[in-house]
C-alpha positions as CSV (number, residue, x, y, z in Angstrom):
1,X,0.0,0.0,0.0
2,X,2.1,2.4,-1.2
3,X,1.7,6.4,-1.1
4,X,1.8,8.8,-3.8
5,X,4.6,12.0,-3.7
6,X,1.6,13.8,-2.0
7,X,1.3,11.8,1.1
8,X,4.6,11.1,1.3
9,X,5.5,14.9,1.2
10,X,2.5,15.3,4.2
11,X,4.2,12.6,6.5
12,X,7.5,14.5,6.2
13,X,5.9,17.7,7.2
14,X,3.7,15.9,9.8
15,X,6.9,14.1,11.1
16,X,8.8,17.7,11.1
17,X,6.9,19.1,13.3
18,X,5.9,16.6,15.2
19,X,9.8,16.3,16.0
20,X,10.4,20.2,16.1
21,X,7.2,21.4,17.9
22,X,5.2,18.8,19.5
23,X,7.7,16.2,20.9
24,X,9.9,18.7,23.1
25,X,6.6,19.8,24.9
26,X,5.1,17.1,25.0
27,X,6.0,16.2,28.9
28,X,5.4,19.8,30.0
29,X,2.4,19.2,29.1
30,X,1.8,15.8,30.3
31,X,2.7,17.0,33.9
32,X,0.5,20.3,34.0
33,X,-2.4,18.8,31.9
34,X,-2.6,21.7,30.0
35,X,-3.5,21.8,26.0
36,X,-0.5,22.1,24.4
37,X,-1.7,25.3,22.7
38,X,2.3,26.2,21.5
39,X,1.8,22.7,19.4
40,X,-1.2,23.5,18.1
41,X,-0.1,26.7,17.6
42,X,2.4,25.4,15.4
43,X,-0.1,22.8,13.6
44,X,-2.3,25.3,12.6
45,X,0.9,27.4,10.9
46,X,1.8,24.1,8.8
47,X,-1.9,24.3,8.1
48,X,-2.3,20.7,9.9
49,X,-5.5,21.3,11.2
50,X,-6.7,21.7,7.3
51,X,-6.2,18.4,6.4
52,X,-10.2,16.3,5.7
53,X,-12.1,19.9,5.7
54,X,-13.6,20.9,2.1
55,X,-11.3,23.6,0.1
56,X,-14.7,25.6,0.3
57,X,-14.4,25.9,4.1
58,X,-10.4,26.9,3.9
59,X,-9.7,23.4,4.2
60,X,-7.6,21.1,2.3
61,X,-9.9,18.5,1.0
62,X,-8.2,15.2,1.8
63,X,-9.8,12.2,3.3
64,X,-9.0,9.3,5.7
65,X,-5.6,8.0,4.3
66,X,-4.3,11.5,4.8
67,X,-5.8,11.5,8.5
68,X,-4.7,8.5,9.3
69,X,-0.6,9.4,8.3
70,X,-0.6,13.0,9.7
71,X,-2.1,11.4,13.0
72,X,0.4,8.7,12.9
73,X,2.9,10.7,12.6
74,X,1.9,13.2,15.5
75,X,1.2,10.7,17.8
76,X,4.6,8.9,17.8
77,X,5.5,12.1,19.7
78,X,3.0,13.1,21.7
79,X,-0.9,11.2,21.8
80,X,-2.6,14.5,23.5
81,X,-1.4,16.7,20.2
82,X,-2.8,14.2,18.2
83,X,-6.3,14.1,19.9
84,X,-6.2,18.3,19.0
85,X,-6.2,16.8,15.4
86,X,-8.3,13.5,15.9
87,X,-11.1,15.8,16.7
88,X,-10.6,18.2,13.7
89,X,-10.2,15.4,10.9
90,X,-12.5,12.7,12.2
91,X,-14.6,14.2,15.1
92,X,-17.4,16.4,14.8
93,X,-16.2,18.7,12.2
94,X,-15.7,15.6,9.7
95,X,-20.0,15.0,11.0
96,X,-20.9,18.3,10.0
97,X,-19.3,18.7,6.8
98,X,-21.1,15.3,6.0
99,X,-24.3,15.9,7.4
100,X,-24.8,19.4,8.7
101,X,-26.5,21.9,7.2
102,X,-25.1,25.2,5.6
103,X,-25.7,27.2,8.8
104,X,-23.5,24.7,10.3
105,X,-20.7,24.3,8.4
106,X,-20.5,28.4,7.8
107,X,-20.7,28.3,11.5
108,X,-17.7,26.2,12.7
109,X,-16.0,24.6,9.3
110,X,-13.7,27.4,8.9
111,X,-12.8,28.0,12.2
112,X,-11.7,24.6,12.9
113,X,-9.5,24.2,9.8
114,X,-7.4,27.0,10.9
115,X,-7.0,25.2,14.3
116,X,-8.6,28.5,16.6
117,X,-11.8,25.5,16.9
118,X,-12.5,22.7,19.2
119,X,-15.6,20.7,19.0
120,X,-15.7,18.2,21.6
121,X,-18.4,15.4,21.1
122,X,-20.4,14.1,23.7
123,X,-22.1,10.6,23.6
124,X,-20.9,9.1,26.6
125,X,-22.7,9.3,29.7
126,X,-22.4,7.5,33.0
127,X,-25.1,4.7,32.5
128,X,-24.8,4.8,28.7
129,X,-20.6,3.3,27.7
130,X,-20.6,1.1,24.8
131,X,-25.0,0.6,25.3
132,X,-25.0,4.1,23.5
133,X,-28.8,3.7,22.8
134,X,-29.5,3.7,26.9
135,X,-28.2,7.4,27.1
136,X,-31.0,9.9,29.0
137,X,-29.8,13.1,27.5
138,X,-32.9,13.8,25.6
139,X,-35.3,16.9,23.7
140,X,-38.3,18.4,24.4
141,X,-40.4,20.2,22.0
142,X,-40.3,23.8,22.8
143,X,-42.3,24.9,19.7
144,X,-42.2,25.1,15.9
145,X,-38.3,24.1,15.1
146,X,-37.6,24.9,19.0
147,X,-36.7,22.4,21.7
148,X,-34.8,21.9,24.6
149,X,-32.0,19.7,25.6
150,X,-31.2,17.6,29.3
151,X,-28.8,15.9,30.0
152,X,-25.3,14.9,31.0
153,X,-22.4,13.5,29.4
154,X,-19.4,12.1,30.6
155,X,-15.7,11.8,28.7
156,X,-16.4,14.5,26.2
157,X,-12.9,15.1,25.0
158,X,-11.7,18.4,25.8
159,X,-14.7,19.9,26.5
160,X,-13.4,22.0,29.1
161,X,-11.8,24.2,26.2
162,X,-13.8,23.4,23.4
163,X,-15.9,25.8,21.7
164,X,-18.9,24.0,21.3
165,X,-20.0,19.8,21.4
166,X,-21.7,17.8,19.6
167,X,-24.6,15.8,21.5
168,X,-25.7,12.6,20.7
169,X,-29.7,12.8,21.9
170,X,-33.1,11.5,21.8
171,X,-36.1,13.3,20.1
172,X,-39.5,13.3,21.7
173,X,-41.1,10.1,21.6
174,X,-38.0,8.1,20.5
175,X,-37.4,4.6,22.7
176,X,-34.1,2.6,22.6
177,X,-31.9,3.0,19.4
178,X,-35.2,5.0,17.8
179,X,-34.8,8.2,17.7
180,X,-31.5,8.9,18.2
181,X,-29.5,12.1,16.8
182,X,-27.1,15.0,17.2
183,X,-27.4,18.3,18.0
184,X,-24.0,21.1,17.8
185,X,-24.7,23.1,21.0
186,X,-21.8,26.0,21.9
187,X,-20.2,25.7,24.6
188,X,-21.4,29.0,25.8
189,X,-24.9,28.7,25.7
190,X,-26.9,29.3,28.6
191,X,-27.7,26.1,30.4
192,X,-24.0,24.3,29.3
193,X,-22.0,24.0,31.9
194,X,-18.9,22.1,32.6
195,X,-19.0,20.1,35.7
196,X,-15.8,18.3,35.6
197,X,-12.6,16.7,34.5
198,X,-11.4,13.3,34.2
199,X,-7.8,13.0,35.6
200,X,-6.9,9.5,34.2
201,X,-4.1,7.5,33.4
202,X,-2.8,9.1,30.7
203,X,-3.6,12.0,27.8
204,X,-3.3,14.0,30.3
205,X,-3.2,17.3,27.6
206,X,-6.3,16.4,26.7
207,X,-8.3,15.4,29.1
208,X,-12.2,14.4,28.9
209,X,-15.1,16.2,30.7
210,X,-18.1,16.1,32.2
211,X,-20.6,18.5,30.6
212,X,-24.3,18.9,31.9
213,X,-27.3,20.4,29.6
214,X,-29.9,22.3,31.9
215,X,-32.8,23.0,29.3
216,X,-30.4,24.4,26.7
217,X,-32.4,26.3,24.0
218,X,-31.9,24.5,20.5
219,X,-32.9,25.4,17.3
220,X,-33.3,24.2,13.8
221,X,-30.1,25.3,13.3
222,X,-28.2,23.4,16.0
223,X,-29.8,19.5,14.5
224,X,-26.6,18.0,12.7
225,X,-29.1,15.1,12.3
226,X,-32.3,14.8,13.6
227,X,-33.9,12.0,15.4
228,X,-37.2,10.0,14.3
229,X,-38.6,8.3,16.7
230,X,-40.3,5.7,14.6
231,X,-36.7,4.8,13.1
232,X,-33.4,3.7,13.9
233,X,-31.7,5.2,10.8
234,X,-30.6,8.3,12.3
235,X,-28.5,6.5,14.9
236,X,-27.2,4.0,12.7
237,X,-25.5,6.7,10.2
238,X,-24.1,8.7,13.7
239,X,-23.0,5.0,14.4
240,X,-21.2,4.7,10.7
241,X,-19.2,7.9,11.4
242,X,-17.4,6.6,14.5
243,X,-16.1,4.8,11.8
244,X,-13.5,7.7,11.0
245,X,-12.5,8.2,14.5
246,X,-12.0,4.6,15.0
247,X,-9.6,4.4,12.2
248,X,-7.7,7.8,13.6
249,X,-7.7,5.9,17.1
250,X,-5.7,3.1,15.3
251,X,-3.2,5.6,13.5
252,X,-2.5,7.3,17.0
253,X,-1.7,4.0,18.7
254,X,0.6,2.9,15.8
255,X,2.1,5.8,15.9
256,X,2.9,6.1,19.3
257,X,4.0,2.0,19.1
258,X,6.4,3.1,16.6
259,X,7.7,5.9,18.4
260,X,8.1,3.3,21.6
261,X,10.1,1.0,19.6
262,X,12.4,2.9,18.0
263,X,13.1,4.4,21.6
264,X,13.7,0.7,22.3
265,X,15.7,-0.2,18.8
266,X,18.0,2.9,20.0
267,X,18.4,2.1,23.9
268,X,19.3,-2.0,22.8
269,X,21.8,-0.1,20.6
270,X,23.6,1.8,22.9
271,X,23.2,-0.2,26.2
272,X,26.2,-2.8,26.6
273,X,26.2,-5.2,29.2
274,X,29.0,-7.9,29.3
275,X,30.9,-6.2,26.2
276,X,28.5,-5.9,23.8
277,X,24.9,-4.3,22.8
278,X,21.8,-5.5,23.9
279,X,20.6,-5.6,21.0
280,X,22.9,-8.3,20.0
281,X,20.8,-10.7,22.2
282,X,18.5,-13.2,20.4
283,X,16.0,-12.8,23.5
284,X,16.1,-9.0,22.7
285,X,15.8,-9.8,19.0
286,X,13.0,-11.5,19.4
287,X,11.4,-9.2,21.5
288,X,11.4,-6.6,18.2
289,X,10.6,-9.4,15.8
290,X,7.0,-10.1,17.7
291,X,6.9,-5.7,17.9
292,X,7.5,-5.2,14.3
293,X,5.0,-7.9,13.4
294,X,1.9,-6.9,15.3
295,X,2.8,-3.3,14.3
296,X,3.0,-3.8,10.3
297,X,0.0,-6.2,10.7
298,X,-1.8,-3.6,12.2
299,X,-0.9,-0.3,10.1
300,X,-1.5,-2.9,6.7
301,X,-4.7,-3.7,8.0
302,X,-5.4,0.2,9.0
303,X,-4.0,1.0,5.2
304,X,-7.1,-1.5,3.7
305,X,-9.4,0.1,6.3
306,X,-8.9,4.0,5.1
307,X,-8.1,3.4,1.8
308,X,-11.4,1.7,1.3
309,X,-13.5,4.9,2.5
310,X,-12.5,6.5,-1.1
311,X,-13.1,10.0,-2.1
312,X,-15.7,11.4,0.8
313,X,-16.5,8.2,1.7
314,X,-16.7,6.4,5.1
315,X,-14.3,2.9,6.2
316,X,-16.4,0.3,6.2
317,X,-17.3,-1.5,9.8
318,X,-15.8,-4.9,9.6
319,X,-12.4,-3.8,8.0
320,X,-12.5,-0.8,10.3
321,X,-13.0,-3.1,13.5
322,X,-10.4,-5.1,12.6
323,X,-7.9,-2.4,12.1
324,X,-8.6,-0.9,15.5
325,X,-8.4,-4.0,17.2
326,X,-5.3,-5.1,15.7
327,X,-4.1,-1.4,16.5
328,X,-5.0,-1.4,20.4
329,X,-2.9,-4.7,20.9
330,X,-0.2,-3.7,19.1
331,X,0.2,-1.0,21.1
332,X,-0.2,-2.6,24.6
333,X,2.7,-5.2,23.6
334,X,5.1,-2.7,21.4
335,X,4.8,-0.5,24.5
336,X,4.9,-3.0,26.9
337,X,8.0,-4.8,25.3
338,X,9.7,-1.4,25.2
339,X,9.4,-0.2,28.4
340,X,10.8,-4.1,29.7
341,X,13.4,-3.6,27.2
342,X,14.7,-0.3,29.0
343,X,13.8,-1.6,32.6
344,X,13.8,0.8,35.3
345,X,14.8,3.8,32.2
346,X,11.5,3.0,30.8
347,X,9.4,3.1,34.0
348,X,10.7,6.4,34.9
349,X,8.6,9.4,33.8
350,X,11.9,11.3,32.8
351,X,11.7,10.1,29.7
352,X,8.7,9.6,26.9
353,X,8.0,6.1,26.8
354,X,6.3,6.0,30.1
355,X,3.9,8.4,28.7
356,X,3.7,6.8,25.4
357,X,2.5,3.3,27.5
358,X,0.2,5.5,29.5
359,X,-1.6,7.3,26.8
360,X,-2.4,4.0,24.6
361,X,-4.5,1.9,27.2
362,X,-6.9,5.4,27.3
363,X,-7.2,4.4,23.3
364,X,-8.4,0.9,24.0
365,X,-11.4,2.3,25.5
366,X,-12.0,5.4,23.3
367,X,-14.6,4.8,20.0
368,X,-15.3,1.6,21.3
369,X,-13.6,-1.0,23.4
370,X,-11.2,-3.6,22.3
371,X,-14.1,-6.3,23.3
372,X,-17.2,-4.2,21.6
373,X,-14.6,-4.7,18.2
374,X,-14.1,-8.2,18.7
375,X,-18.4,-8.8,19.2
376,X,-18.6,-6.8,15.8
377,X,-15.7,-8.9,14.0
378,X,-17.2,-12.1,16.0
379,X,-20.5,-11.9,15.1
380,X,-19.7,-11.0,11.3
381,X,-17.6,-13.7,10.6
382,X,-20.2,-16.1,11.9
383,X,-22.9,-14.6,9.4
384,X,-20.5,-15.6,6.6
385,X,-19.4,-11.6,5.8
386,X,-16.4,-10.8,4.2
387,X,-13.7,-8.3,3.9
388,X,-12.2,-6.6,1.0
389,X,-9.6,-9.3,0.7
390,X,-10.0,-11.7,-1.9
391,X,-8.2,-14.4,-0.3
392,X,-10.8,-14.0,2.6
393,X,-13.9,-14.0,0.4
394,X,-12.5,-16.9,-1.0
395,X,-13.1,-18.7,2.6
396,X,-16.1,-17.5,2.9
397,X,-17.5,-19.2,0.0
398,X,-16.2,-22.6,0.8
């Protein structure tokens, strides 16, 4: 899966600054849980935050396999800076240029391709994880095109600084999955109100919070995608989106598993013990064999995965699945195997891979868990559907 002169030009740039800008303030950051707003800063000058908005809304016009290598490439130095761009190239903005109306997009599209946006997204909530259609944020009907919104979310990514978020809710009468859809609600709207912060493991730049809606005032103009509460369509396309931000979720963990192991590949290298390298070792040796094979197996099967979306298009579920799956684990045991690789070095927070191995378990729980994957892929396989892959189809139909 090769790239063309463009792409390879964007990782260059992507991996420039990435090294220049993001990496050296990346533990600042860690530690004072700040954004990293001199990164961003420096993103939004390369024009980084352009990358999957339309050229009609100052954006660049590029689609998932362009996400997918800028966020790889950021991510190997720092997961929080990435998340800045996760949310710009496959988060809410990626929603309403897709589905939003012109009010909308005019609204926020341009704003968030020169990176002075957030949009956080807000689905979660504290009885609703992965049983999204249990969520109690809901609408009343507040006259013609009018309603208003209760409710509470929980682990809505950077809310705290965002601008506005988008709000997975029900529409009157709606039961269960029926009636689902998504509202974009600014942040500083009378009624929004942000109750919290998450301080968790890891990401600690870009942290999630808890956001409560206290009869917020929505109009017409605020629906991204209204709900029907006779139907289940509605939720099933917001569902298909997550699609884009699962594939960016696999790009920033093998990313930041290739930025672990080439800290390892260089510490085996220079750490001697009885006269020679490390690295020399066949334990060691085989240590980076099993890395670099659940790493390429992953980023091929992420390749299939984005470059199946096409031109505006979405990644399709069970490839997409598959990719992030194969994505989280290869970032557990890359990062695992690299911290063990530097010992007590790697354990210590004075250097990045301790953050690195922090920041990917949050990503195997964010856009759906490891396990809610494996159902998906599970319960696929044993309907007889297949992949892309020819070889696979071929299976199948024995």
């Amino acid at each position: 899966m090769g790239e063309d002169p463009d792409q390879t030009a964007l990782r260059e740039l992507a991996r420039q600054i990435g090294g220049r800008e993001v990496g050296p303030r990346a533990g600042e950051s860690d530690e004072s849980g700040e954004v990293p707003r001199e990164a961003i800063k420096a993103l939004a000058t390369a024009d980084l935050f352009r990358v999957t908005i339309g050229t009609e809304w100052g954006g660049l016009g590029l689609g998932d396999v362009e996400a997918a290598i800028v966020l790889e490439e950021i991510a190997r130095f720092d997961v929080s800076t990435a998340i800045c761009c996760q949310l710009a190239y496959n988060g809410p903005s990626r929603g309403i240029e897709h589905l939003g109306g012109q009010a909308l997009k005019e609204r926020y599209l341009p704003t968030v391709a020169s990176g002075d946006c957030i949009i956080s997204i807000g689905i979660t909530e504290p009885d609703a994880g992965s049983a999204v259609q249990n969520m109690r944020a809901a609408l009343r009907a507040d006259g013609p095109g009018r309603w208003r919104l209760n409710g509470y979310k929980n682990y809505s990514t950077l809310g705290h600084v965002a601008s506005a978020v988008l709000v997975w809710c029900r529409w009157p009468g709606g039961d269960g999955a029926k009636g689902i859809g998504a509202v974009v609600v600014p942040m500083d709207r009378d009624g929004v109100s942000v109750t919290g912060r998450h301080r968790g493991m890891g990401i600690h730049a870009a942290t999630e919070a808890e956001i409560a809606l206290d009869d917020v005032a929505i109009t017409e103009e605020d629906v991204l995608l209204a709900g029907d509460p006779g139907s289940t369509e509605s939720f099933k396309t917001l569902l298909a989106h997550l699609n884009h931000e699962r594939c960016g979720n696999a790009a920033m963990c093998i990313g930041a598993a290739q930025g672990a192991m080439e800290l390892a590949v260089t510490y085996a290298r220079d750490r001697v013990v009885g006269g020679r390298p490390i690295a020399e070792l066949q334990g060691i040796q085989w240590k980076f064999a099993d890395m670099a094979v659940a790493l390429e197996g992953a980023r091929l099967l992420l390749g299939r995965a984005v470059r199946l979306a096409g031109p505006g298009g979405t990644p399709p579920p069970l490839e997409t699945a598959m990719a992030k799956t194969a994505a989280n684990l290869a970032a557990k045991l890359v990062c695992d195997e690299s911290m063990q690789i530097h010992g007590g070095y790697g354990y210590s927070r004075e250097y990045p891979l301790e953050r690195a191995y922090r920041d990917i378990r949050g990503l195997c729980f964010g856009a759906g868990t490891v396990e809610a994957q494996k159902n998906f892929i599970g319960s696929s396989v044993a309907k007889g559907k297949a992949t892309s892959s020819p070889g696979w189809r071929d299976q199948t139909k024995g």
